[in-house]
N, C-alpha and C positions, 0 to 999 in steps of 0.2 A: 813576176809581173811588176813593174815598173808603176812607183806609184803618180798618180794623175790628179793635179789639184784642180777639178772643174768645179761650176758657183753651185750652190745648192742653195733654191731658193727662202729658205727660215733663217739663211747667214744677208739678203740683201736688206738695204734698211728701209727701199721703199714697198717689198713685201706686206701685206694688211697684217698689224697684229693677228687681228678676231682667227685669221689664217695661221698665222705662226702659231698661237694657242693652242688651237684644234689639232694641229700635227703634233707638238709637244703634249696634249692630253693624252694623244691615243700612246707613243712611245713609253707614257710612261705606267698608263691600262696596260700593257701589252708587257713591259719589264717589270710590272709587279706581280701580275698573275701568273708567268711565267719564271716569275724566281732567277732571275736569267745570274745572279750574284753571289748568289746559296755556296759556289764552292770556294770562292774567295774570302768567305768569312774569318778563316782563322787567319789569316795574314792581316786583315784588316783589325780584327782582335788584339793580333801582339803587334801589332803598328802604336796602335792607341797605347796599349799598357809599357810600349820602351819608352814611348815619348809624354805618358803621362798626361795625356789631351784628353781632356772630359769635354771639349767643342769639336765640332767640326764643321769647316766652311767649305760649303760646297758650292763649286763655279761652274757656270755654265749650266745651272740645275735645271732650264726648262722649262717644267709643271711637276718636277721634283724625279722624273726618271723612277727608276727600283730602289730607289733612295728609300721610300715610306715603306715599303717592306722589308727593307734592306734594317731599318734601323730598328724594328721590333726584334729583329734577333742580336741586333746588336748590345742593345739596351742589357738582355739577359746577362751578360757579363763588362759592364759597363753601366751601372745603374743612375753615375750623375752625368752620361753623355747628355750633351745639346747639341744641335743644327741649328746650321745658319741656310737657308737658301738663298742666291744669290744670281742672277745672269748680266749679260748689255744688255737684254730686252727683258725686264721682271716682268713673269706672268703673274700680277699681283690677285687674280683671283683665287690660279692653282695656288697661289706659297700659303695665301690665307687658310681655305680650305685646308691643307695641309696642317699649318698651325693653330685648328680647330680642331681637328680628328686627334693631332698628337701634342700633348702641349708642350713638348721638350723642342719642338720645332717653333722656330722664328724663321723672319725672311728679312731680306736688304731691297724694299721698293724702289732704289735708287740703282741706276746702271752700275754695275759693276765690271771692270776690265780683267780678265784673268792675267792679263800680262802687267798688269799696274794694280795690284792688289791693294785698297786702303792700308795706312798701318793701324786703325781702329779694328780690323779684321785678323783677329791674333786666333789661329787653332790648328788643327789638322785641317789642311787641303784635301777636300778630292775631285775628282772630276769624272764622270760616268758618262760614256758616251757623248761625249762634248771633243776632245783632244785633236779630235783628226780635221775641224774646222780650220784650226791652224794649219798655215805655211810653217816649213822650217823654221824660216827665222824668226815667226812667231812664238814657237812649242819652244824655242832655244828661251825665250822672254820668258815665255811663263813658267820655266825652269831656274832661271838666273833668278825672278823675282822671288821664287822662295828660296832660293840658297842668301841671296842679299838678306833676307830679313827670316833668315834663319829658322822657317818655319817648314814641320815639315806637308809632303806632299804625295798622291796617290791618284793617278792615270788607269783608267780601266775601259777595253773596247771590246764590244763582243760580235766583232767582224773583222774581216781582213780580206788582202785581194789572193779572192780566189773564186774557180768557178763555182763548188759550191756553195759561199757566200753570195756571189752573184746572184746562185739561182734561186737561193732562198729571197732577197732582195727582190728579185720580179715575183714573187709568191706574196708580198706584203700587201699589194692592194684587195686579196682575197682576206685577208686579216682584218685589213680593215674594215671591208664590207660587215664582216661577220661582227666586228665588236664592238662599232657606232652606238648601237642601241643602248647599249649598259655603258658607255662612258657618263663619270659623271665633271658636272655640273648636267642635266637634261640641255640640250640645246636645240632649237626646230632649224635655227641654220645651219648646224649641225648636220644634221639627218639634209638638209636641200644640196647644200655644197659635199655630201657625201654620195647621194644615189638618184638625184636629179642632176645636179651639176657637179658633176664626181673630180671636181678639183682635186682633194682632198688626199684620192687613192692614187691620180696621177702624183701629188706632190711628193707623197710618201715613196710612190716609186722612183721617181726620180731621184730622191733625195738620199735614197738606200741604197742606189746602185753607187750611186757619187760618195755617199760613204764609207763602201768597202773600198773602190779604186782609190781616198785618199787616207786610208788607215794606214798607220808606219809599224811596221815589223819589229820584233825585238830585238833586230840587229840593229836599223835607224832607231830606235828609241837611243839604243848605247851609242849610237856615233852623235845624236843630238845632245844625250848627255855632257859626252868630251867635249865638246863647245863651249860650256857654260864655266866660266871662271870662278875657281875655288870648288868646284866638284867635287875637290879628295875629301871636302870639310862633311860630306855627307856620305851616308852609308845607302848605297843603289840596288834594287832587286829589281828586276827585268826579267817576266816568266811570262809564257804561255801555257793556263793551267785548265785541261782536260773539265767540263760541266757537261750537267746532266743534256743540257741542249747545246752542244757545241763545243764552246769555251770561252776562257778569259784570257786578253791578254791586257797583264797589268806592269805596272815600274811603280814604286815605292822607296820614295826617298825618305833620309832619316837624319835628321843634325847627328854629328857622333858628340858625345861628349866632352 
C-alpha cells in the first residue's frame, strides 16, 4: 500500500488547542494502560547503556504518549535517567502533571522543532508515535539534525498501512468512548465534546486512519536513512519487532565511536 500523506487534524495550527490536548490525553491513557512499548524495552535499554545517555529528549511527546509507563521500567536499569518532554504545540498541563507524578521528568514549555532541535537539548532522542507526521523530506531533517549534532536518536510506531491496522483504526472511536471517564486531568468539556458533541471520537478516527496510511515501512525508513549526509558516521537498526498487541516498528540510531 502506497503511503498517502493526508492533513490530520492535531498537525493544523489553527486546530483548538483545548482539542489537540484531549486527543493527545486519551493516546497517551490508551499507550500507557496498554503497555503498547513493553517489547522494545531492551533495545531501548542498551541504546541508553552504548551511548551512555542518563537524558532523554523526547519530541513530539504530546501529553507524554507510553512514555510515563514506558520510563518506570526504564528507570529499573537506568537509575539517574531524566526526560525532557518537548513538542511544536506543549501541552503544558500534561508535561506538568507528568513532572509531578515522576520527578525525573521535566518539560520544554517553549515550541520545540524536531527537525531543528535547540543545541541546549543535548540527550537521547526519541520519538513515539510522532514520526509519520513528517513528509519525507521532513523525517530526512529530523534525521540529519541528529547526525549534525551527533546526538543519538530512536523512532518507534505501533502502526502501519495495512488493513488490519486500518481496522483496528475505525475501532478507536469505541476506545474512546469507553475511557473518557477515567482520563485524567477530570474535564466536563471533556465528557460534552466526547458524547454530546462526539468531536473527539470522530477526530481520533480520522486521525488513526491517516496515521497508519502515512506510516513508512522499514524499508522507507533505510531509503530515508540513505539520504541524510554522513549516515555511515552512525550505527542504524531498523526492525519490526513482534508485541504483545501487535507490534513495534522502530530505527535507532547510534554515534559510532
Amino acid at each position: 500500500m502506497k503511503r498517502i500523506h493526508l492533513f490530520e487534524f492535531e498537525n493544523q495550527t489553527w486546530f483548538p488547542s483545548f482539542l489537540r490536548n484531549y486527543v493527545t490525553d486519551f493516546l497517551q491513557f490508551l499507550s500507557n494502560k496498554a503497555k503498547v512499548y513493553e517489547s522494545v524495552i531492551p533495545e531501548i535499554n542498551q541504546a541508553l547503556k552504548q551511548t551512555n545517555s542518563t537524558k532523554i529528549i523526547d519530541l513530539g511527546s504530546g501529553s507524554g504518549g507510553g512514555l510515563l509507563w514506558l520510563a518506570t521500567e526504564l528507570k529499573k536499569e537506568n537509575s539517574d535517567l531524566k526526560i525532557v518532554l518537548t513538542d511544536l504545540y506543549p501541552n503544558e498541563t500534561a508535561f506538568n502533571n507528568a513532572a509531578k507524578s515522576l520527578l525525573y521528568f521535566t518539560y520544554n514549555n517553549q515550541p520545540v522543532n524536531a527537525t531543528n532541535v535547540p543545541e541546549t537539548l543535548k540527550g537521547f532522542r526519541t520519538m513515539f508515535l510522532s514520526f509519520h507526521h513528517f513528509k519525507p523530506e521532513q523525517g530526512i531533517e529530523i534525521l540529519q539534525n541528529a547526525v549534525n549534532s551527533n546526538q543519538p536518536i530512536s523512532i518507534f510506531e505501533i502502526q502501519e498501512r495495512s488493513i488490519p491496522s486500518i481496522i483496528a483504526m475505525l475501532l478507536s472511536p469505541i476506545s474512546v468512548l469507553l475511557t473518557t471517564p477515567f482520563i485524567k486531568p477530570f474535564s466536563l468539556l471533556r465528557l460534552l465534546f466526547t458524547y454530546i458533541i462526539p468531536i473527539i471520537p470522530i477526530i481520533v478516527l480520522w486521525d488513526g486512519v491517516v496515521s497508519s496510511l502515512r506510516t513508512y515501512s522499514v524499508d522507507e525508513m533505510q531509503q530515508l536513512i540513505k539520504s541524510v549526509e554522513n549516515n555511515e558516521n552512525f550505527h542504524w537498526q531498523i526492525e519490526k519487532k513482534k508485541a504483545k498487541m501487535g507490534f513495534v516498528i522502530y530505527t535507532i540510531g547510534i554515534p559510532k565511536k
